[in-house]
Backbone as CSV, one residue per row, in Angstrom:
resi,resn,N_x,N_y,N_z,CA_x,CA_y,CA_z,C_x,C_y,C_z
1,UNK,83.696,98.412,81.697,83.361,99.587,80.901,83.671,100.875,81.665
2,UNK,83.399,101.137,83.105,83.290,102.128,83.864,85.283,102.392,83.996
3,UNK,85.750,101.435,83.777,87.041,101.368,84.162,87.674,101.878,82.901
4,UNK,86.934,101.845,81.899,88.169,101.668,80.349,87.556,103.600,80.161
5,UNK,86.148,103.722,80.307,85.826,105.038,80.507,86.776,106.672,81.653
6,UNK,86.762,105.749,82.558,87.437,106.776,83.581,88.955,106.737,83.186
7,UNK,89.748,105.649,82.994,91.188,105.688,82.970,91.238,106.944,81.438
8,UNK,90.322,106.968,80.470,90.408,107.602,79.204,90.436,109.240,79.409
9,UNK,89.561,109.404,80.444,88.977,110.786,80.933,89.422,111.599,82.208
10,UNK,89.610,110.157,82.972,89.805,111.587,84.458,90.940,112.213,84.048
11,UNK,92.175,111.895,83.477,92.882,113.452,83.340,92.710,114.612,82.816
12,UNK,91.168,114.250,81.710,91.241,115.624,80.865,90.257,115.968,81.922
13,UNK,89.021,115.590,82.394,87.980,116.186,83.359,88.927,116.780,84.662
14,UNK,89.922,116.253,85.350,90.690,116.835,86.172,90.781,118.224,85.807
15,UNK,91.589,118.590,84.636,92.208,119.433,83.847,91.537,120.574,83.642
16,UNK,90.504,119.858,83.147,89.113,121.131,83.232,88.809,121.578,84.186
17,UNK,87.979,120.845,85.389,88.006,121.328,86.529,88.318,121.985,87.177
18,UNK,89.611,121.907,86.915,90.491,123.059,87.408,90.230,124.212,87.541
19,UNK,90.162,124.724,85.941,89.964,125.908,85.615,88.710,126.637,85.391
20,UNK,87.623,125.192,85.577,85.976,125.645,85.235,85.347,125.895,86.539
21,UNK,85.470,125.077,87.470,84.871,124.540,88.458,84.987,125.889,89.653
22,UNK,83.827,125.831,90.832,83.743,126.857,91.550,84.323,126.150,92.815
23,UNK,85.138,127.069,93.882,85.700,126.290,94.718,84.947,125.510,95.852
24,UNK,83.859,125.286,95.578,82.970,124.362,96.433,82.233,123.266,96.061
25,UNK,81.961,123.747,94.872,81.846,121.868,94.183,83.033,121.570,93.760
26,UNK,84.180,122.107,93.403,85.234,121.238,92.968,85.818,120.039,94.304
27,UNK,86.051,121.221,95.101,86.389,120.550,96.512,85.628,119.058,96.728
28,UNK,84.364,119.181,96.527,82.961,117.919,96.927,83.474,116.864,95.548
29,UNK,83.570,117.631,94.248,83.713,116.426,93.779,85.469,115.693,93.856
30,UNK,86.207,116.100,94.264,87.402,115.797,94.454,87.387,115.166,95.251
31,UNK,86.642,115.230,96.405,86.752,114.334,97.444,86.449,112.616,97.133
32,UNK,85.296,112.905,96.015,84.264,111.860,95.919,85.292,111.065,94.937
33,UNK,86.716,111.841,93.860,86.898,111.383,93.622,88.668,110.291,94.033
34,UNK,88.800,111.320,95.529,89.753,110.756,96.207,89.113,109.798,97.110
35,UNK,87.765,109.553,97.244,87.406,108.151,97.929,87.792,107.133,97.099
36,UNK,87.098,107.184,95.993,86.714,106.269,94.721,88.437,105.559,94.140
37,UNK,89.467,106.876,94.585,90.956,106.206,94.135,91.758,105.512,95.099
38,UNK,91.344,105.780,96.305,91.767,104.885,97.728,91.882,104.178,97.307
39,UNK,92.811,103.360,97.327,93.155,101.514,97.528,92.556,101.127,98.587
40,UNK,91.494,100.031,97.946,90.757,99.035,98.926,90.773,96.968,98.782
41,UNK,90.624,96.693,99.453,90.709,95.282,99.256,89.442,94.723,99.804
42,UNK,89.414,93.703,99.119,88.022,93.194,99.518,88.458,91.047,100.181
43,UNK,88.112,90.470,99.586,88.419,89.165,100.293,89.667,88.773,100.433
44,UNK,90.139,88.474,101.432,91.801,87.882,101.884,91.708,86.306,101.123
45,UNK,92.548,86.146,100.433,92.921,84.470,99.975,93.966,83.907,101.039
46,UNK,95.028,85.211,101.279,96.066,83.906,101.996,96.867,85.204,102.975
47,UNK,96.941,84.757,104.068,97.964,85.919,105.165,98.613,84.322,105.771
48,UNK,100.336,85.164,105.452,101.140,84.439,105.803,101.302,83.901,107.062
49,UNK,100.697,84.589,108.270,100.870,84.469,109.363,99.864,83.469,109.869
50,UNK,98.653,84.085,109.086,97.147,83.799,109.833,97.025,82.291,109.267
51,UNK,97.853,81.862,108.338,97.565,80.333,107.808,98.575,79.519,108.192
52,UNK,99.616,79.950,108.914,100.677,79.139,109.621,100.155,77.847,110.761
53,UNK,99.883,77.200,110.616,99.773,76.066,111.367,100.742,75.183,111.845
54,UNK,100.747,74.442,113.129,101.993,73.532,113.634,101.746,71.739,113.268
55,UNK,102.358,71.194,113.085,102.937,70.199,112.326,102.840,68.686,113.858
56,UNK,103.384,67.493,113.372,103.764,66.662,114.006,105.345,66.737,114.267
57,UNK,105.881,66.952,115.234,107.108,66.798,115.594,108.018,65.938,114.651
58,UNK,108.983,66.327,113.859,109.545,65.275,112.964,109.143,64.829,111.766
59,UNK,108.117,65.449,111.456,107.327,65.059,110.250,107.451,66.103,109.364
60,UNK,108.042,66.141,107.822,108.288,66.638,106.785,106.597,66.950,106.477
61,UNK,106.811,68.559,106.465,105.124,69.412,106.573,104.655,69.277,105.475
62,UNK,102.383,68.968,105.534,102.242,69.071,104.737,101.519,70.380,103.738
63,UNK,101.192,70.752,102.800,100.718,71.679,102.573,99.365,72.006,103.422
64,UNK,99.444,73.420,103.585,99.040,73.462,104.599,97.589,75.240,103.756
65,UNK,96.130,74.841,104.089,95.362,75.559,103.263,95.529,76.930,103.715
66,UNK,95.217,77.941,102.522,94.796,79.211,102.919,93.838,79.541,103.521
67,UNK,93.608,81.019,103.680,92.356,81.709,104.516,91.170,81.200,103.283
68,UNK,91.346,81.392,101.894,90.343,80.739,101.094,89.683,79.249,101.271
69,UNK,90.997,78.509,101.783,90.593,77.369,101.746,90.649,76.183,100.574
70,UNK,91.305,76.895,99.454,91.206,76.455,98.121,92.986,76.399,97.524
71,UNK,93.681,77.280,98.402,95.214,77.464,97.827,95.855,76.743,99.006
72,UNK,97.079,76.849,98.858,98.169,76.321,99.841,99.652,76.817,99.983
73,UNK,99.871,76.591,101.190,100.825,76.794,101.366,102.379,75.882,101.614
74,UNK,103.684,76.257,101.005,104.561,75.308,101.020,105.679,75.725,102.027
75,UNK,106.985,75.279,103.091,108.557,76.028,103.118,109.101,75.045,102.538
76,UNK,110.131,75.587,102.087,111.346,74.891,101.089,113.008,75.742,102.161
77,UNK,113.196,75.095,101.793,114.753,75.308,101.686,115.485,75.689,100.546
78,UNK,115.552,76.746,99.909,115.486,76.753,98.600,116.916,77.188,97.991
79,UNK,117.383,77.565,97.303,119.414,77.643,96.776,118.828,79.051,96.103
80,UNK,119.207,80.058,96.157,119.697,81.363,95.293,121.295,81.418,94.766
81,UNK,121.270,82.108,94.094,122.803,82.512,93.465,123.244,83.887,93.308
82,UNK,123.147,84.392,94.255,123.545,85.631,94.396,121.997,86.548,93.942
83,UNK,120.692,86.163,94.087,119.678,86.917,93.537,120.040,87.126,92.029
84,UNK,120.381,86.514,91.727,120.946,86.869,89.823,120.177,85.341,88.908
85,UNK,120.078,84.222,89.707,119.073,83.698,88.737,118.108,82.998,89.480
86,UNK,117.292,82.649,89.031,115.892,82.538,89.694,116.084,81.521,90.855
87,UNK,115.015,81.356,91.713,115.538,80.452,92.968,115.040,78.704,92.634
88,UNK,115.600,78.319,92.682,115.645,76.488,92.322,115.445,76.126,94.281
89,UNK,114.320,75.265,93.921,113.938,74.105,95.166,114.826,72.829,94.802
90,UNK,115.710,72.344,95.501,116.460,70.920,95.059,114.873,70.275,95.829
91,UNK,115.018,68.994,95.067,114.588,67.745,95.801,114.712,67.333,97.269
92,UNK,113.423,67.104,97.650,113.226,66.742,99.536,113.900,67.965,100.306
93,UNK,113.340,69.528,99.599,113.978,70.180,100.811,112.689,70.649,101.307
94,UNK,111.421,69.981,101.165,110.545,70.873,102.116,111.008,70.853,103.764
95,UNK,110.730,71.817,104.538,111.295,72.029,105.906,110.398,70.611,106.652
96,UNK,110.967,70.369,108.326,110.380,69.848,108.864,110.098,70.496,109.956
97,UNK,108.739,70.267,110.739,108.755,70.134,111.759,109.166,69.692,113.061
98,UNK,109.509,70.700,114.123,109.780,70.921,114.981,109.585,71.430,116.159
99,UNK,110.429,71.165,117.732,109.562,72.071,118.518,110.745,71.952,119.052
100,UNK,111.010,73.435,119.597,111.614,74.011,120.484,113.703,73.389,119.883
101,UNK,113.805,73.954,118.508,115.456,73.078,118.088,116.372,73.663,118.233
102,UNK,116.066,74.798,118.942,117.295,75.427,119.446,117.132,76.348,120.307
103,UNK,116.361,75.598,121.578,116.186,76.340,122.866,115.029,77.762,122.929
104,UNK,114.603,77.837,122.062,113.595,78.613,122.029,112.543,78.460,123.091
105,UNK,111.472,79.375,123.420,110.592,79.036,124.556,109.212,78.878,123.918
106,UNK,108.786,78.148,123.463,107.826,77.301,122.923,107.496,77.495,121.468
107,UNK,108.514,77.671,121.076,108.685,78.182,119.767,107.924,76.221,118.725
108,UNK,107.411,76.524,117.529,106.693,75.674,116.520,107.381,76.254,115.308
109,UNK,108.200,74.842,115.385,109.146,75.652,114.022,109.486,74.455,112.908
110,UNK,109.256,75.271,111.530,109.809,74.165,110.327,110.727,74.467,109.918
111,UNK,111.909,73.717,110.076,113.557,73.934,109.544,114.116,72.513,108.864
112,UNK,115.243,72.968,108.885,115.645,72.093,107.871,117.202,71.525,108.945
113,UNK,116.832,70.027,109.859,117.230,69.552,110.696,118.808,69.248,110.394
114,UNK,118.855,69.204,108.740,120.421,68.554,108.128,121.148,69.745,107.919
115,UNK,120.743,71.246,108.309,121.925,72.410,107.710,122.185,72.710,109.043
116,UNK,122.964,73.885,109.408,124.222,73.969,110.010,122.773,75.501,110.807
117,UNK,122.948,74.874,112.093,121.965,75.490,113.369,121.046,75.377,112.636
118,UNK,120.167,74.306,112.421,119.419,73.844,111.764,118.221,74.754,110.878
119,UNK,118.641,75.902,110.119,118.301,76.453,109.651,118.584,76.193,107.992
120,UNK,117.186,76.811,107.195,116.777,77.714,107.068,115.222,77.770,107.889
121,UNK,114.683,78.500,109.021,113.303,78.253,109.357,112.652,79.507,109.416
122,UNK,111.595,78.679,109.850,110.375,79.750,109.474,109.197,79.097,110.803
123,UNK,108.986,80.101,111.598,108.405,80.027,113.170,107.311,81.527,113.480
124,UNK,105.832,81.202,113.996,105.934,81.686,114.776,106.192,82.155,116.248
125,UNK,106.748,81.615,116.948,107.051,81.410,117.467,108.520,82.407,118.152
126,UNK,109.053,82.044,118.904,110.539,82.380,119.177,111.179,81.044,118.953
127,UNK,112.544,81.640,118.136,113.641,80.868,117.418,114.469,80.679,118.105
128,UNK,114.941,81.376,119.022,115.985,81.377,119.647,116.344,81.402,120.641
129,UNK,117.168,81.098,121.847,116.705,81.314,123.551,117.062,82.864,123.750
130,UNK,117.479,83.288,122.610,117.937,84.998,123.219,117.380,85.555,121.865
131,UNK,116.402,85.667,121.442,115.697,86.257,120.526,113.792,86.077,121.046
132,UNK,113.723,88.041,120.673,112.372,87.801,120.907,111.465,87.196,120.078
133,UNK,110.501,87.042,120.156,108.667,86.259,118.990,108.631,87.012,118.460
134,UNK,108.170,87.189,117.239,107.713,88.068,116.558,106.335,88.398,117.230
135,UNK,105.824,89.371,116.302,105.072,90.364,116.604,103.670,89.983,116.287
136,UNK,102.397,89.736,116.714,101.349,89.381,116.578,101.022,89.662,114.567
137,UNK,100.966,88.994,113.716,100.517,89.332,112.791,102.155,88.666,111.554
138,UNK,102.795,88.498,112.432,104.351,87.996,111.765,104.656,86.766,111.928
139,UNK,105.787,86.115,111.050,106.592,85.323,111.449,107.599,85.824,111.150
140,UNK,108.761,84.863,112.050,109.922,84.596,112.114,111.043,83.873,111.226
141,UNK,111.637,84.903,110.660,111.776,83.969,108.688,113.462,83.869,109.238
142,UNK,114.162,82.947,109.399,115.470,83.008,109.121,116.544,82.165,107.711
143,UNK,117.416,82.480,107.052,117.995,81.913,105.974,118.857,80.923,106.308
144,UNK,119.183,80.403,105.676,120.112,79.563,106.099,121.631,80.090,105.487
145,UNK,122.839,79.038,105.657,123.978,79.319,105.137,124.345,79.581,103.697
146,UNK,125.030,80.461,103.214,125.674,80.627,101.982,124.299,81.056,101.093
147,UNK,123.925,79.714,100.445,123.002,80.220,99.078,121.315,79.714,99.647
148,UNK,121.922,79.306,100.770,120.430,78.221,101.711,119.371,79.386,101.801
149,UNK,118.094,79.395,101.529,116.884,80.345,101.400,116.208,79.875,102.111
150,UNK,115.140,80.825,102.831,113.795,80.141,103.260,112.800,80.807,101.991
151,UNK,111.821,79.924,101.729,110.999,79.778,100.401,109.666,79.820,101.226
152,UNK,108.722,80.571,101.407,107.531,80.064,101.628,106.884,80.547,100.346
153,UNK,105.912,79.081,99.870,105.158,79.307,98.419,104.129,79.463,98.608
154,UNK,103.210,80.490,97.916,101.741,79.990,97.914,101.165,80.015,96.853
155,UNK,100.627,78.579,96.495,100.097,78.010,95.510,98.461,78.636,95.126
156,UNK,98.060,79.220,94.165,96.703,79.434,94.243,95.911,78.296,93.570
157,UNK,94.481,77.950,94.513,93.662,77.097,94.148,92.615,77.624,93.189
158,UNK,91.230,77.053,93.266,90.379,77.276,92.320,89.256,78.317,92.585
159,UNK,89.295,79.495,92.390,88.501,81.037,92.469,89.571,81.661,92.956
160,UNK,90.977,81.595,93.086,91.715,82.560,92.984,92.592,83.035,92.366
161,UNK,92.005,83.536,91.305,92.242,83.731,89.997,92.070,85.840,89.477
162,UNK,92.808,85.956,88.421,92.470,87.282,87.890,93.805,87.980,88.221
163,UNK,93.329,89.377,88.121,94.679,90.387,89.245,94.285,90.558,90.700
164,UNK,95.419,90.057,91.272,95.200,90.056,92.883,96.339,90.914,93.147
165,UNK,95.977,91.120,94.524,96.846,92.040,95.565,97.659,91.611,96.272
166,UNK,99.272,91.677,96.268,100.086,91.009,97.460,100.171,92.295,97.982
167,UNK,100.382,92.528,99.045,100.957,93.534,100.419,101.848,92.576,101.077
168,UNK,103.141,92.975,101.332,103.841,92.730,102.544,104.899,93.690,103.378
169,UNK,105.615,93.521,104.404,106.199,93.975,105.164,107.512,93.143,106.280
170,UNK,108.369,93.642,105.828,109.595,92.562,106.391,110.814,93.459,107.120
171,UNK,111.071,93.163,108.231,111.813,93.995,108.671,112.521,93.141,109.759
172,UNK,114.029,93.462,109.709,115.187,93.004,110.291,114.859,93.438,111.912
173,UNK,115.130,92.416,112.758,114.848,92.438,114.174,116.465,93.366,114.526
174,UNK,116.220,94.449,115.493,116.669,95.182,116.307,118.196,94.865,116.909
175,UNK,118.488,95.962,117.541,120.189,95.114,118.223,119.835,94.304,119.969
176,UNK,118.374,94.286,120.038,118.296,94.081,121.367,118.401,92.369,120.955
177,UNK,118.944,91.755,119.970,119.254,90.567,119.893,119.982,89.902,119.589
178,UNK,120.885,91.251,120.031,122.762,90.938,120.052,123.429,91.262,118.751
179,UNK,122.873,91.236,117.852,123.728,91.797,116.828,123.829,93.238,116.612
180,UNK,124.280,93.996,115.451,124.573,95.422,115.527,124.206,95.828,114.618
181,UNK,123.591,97.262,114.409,122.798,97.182,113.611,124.074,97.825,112.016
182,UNK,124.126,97.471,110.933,124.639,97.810,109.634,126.303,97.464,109.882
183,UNK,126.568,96.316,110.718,127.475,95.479,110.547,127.889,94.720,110.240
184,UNK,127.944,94.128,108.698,128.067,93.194,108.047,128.397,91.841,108.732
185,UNK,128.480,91.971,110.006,129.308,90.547,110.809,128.194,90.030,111.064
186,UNK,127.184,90.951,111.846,125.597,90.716,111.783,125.147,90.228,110.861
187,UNK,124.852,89.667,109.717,124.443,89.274,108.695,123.820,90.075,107.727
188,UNK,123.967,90.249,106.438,122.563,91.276,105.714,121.394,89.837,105.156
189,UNK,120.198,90.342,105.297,119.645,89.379,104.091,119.020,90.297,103.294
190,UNK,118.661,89.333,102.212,117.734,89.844,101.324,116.371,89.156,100.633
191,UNK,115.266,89.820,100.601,114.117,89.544,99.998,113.317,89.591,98.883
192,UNK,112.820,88.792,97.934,112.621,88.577,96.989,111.473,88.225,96.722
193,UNK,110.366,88.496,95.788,109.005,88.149,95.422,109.119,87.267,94.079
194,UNK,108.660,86.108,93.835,108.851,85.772,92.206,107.160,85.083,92.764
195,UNK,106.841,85.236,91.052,105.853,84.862,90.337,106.017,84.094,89.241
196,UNK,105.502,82.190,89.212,105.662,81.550,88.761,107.034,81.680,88.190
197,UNK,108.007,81.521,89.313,109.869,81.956,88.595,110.356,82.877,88.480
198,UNK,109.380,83.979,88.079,110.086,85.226,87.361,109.772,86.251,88.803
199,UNK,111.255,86.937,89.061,110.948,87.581,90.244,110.276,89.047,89.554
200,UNK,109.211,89.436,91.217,108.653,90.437,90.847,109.033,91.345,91.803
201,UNK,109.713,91.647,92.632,110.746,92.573,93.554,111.888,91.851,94.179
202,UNK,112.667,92.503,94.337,113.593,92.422,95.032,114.366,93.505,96.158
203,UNK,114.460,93.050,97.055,115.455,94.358,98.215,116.645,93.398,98.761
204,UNK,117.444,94.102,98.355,119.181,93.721,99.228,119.756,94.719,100.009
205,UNK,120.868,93.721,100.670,121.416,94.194,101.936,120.289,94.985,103.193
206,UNK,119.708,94.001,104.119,118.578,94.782,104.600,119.642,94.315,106.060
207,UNK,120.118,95.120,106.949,120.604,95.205,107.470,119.786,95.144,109.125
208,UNK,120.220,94.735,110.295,119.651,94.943,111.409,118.875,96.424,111.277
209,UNK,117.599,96.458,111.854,117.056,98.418,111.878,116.426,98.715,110.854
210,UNK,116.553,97.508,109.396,115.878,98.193,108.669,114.297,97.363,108.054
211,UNK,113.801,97.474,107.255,112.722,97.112,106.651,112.556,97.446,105.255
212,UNK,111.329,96.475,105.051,110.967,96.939,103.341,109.369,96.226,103.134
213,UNK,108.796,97.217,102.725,106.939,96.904,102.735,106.472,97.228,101.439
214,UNK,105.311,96.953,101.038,104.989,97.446,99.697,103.460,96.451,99.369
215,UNK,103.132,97.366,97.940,101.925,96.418,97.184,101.902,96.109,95.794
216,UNK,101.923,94.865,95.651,102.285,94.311,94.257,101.003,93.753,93.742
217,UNK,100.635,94.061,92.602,99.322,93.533,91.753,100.288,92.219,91.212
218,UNK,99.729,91.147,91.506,99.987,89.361,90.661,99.036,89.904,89.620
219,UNK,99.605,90.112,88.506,98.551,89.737,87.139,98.428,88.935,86.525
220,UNK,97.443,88.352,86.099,96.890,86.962,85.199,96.974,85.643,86.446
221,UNK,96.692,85.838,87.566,96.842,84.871,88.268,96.179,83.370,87.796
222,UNK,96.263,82.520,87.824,95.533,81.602,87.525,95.436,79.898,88.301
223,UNK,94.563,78.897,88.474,94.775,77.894,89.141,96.454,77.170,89.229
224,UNK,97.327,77.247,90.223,98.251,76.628,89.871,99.400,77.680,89.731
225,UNK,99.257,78.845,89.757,99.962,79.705,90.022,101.014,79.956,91.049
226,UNK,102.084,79.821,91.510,102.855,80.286,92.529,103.704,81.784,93.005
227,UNK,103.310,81.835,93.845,103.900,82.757,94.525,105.162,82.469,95.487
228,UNK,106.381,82.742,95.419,107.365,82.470,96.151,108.170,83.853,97.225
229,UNK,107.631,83.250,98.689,108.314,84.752,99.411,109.967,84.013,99.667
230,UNK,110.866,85.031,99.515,112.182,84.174,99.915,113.100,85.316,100.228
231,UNK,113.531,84.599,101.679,114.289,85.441,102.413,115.583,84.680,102.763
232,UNK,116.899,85.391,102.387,118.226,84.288,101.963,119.073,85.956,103.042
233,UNK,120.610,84.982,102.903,121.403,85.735,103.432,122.386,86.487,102.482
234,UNK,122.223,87.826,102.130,123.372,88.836,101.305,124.514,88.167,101.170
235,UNK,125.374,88.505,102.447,127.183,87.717,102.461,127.266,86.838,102.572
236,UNK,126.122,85.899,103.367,126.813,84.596,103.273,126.863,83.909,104.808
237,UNK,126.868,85.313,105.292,127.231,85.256,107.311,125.371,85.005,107.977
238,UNK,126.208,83.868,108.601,124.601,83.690,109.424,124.780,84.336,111.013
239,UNK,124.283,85.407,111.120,124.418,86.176,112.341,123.578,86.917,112.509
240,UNK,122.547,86.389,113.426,121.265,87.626,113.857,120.343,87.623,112.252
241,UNK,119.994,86.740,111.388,119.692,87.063,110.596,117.967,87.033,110.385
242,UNK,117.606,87.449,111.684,116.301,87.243,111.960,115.489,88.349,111.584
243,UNK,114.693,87.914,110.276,113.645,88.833,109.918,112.232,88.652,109.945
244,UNK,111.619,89.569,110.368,109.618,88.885,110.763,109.076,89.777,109.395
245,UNK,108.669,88.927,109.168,107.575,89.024,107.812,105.740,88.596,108.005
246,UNK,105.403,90.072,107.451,103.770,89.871,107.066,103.762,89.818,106.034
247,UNK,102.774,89.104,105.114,102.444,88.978,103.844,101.090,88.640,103.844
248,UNK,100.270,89.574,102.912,98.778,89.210,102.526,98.302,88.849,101.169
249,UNK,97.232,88.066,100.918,96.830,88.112,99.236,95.692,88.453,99.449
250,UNK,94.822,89.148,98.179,93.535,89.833,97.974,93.198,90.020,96.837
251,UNK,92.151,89.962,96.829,91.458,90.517,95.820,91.080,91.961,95.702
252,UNK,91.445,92.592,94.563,90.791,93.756,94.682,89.131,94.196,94.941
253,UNK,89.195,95.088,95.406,87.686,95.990,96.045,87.037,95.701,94.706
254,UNK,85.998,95.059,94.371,85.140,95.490,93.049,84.509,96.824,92.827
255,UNK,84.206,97.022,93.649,83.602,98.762,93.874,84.229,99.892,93.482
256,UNK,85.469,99.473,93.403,87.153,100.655,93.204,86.390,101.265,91.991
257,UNK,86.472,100.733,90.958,86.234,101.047,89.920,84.694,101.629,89.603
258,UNK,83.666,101.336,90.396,82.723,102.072,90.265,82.486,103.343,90.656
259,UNK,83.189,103.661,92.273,83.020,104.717,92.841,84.222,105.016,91.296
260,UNK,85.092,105.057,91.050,86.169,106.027,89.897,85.021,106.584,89.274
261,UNK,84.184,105.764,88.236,83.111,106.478,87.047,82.338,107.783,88.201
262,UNK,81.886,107.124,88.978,81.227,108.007,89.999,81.829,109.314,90.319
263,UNK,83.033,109.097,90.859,83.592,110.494,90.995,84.016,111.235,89.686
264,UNK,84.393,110.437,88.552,84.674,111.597,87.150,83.408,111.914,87.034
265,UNK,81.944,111.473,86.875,80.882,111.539,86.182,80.518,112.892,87.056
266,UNK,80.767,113.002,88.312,80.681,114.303,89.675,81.125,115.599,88.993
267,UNK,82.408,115.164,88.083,83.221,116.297,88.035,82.826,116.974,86.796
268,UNK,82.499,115.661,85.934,81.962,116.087,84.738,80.873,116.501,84.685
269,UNK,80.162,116.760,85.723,78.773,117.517,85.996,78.533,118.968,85.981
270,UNK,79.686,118.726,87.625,80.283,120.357,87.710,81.254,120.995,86.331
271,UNK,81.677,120.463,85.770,82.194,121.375,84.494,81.323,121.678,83.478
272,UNK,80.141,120.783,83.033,78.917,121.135,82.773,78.183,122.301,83.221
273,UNK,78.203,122.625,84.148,76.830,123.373,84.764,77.854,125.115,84.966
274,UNK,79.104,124.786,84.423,80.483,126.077,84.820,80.640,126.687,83.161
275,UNK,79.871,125.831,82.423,80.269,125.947,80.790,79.130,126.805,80.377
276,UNK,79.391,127.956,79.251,78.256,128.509,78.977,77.284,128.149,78.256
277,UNK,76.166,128.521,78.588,75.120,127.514,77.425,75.152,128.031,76.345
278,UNK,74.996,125.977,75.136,75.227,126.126,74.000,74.099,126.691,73.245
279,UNK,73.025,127.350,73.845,71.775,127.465,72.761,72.371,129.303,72.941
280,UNK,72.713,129.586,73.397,73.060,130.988,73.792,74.040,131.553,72.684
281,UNK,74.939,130.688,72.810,76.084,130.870,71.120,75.644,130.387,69.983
C-alpha cells in the first residue's frame, strides 16, 4: 500500500515542495526522503564467489548450495552463436574438476578437460603459471574456443522467490598478463545475463582494461528459476581472455518502501503547514 501510495505522489509532493516549502524543512525532509530512496539490500541468497567450493580431482562437479542454502549452483560449458540466440548447454558439458591443469600455483579449477587448453574454466584460484588470482571477492572466468562459453547457473530453491536483486561486476585482467590492452589478438569477450533463457543484459567486445558492473531486478522469480552468468569469447581468439567476475543475489531491503511513505508523508507535512489556512478563505 505504502508503495502504490508514494510511487502515485512523490512527484506531485516533490513539485510542490518546491515552491511551498521553507529552505529548512525542505532540506530535512529531502534528506529523509533521499535516505528512504537509497538502494538497500537486505539477505544475500547467492555470491558467486562466496559459494564456490573445490571438488574431487577428476570428478564431474556437483551442484554445489548457495549462501541460502536452498538454491544451487551449476558450470557448463555452454555454445553461444554470436550472442544472437539464446545460449544452449549440449549434453555432459558440466565442467570438471581439477587442480593445478595448466601450471597454475594452487589454483582449484572446473574446466572442461576435452577442449583445446582445457578450457572453458572457472577458478578461484590462479589459472595460469603467468597470470595473477583474482581478487578476494572474484573469480576467474575464462571462455573457451570459438562458440565454447563458461555458464555459471544459479538455480533458485525454495524462499527465493519474488523480485530479487542481481549486482555484478566483471572486468578484463590488465596487460601485466601479457596481452595488450584493445588488441583484438588479445582476445575480446563478452558477457551476458539470461533469465530462464531470455537474456537480460548483455556487453560486447570487453577488451583487456576494461569492465562492466551493474544492478538488475530478476522479476517474478520463482522455485526453479535460473539464472545464467556467461562469459564467451567476441572473435573467436583465445588470448589472455581472462576475466574476474563478482556476482551477488538479494533480496530487496523491506524497509525501502516504508522509509519512501515516510519521507513523502515529511514533505507532505511541510507543504501543509506552508499552505494558507482553509477556514481563513
Amino acid at each position: 500500500m505504502l508503495a502504490s501510495i508514494s510511487k502515485h505522489y512523490y512527484p506531485e509532493i516533490m513539485n510542490t515542495a518546491l515552491s511551498k516549502a521553507t529552505p529548512r524543512s525542505f532540506i530535512f525532509s529531502v534528506a529523509i526522503v533521499a535516505l528512504a530512496t537509497t538502494p538497500a539490500h537486505s539477505a544475500v541468497l547467492a555470491n558467486l564467489a562466496g559459494d564456490y567450493q573445490g571438488g574431487t580431482v577428476g570428478d564431474t562437479m556437483s551442484a554445489i548450495s548457495d549462501q541460502n542454502g536452498n538454491g544451487t549452483w551449476l558450470y557448463y560449458d555452454a555454445q553461444v552463436n554470436n550472442d544472437v540466440t539464446p545460449t544452449s548447454i549440449p549434453s555432459g558439458s558440466v565442467l570438471t574438476f581439477d587442480n593445478n591443469p595448466d601450471g597454475g600455483s594452487a589454483s582449484t579449477v572446473y574446466n572442461s578437460p576435452g577442449g583445446p587448453d582445457q578450457l572453458p574454466a572457472i577458478t578461484n584460484g590462479q589459472l595460469f603459471s603467468d597470470s595473477p588470482a583474482p581478487a578476494a571477492g572474484y573469480l576467474d572466468v575464462h571462455p573457451g574456443n570459438g562458440a565454447d562459453a563458461t555458464l555459471m547457473r544459479w538455480t533458485a530453491g525454495s524462499g527465493e522467490t519474488g523480485n530479487l536483486v542481481l549486482t555484478f561486476d566483471l572486468s578484463r585482467e590488465g596487460v601485466g598478463d601479457g596481452g595488450i590492452a584493445s588488441d583484438p589478438g588479445s582476445g575480446y569477450d563478452d558477457f551476458s545475463i539470461y533469465q530462464n533463457g531470455t537474456q537480460i543484459y548483455d556487453a560486447n567486445n570487453l577488451y583487456i582494461g576494461t569492465d562492466t558492473s551493474g544492478m538488475l531486478t530478476l522479476s517474478g522469480v520463482t522455485m526453479g528459476t535460473t539464472i545464467d552468468l556467461v562469459v564467451s569469447t567476441s572473435n573467436g581468439i583465445l588470448g589472455y581472455n581472462l576475466s574476474y567476475l563478482d556476482a551477488e543475489i538479494s533480496t530487496p531491503e523491506p524497509s525501502t518502501w516504508a522509509l519512501m511513505g515516510i519521507g513523502c508523508l515529511a514533505l507532505a507535512v511541510v507543504v501543509k503547514r506552508r499552505q494558507p489556512g482553509l477556514a481563513r478563505s
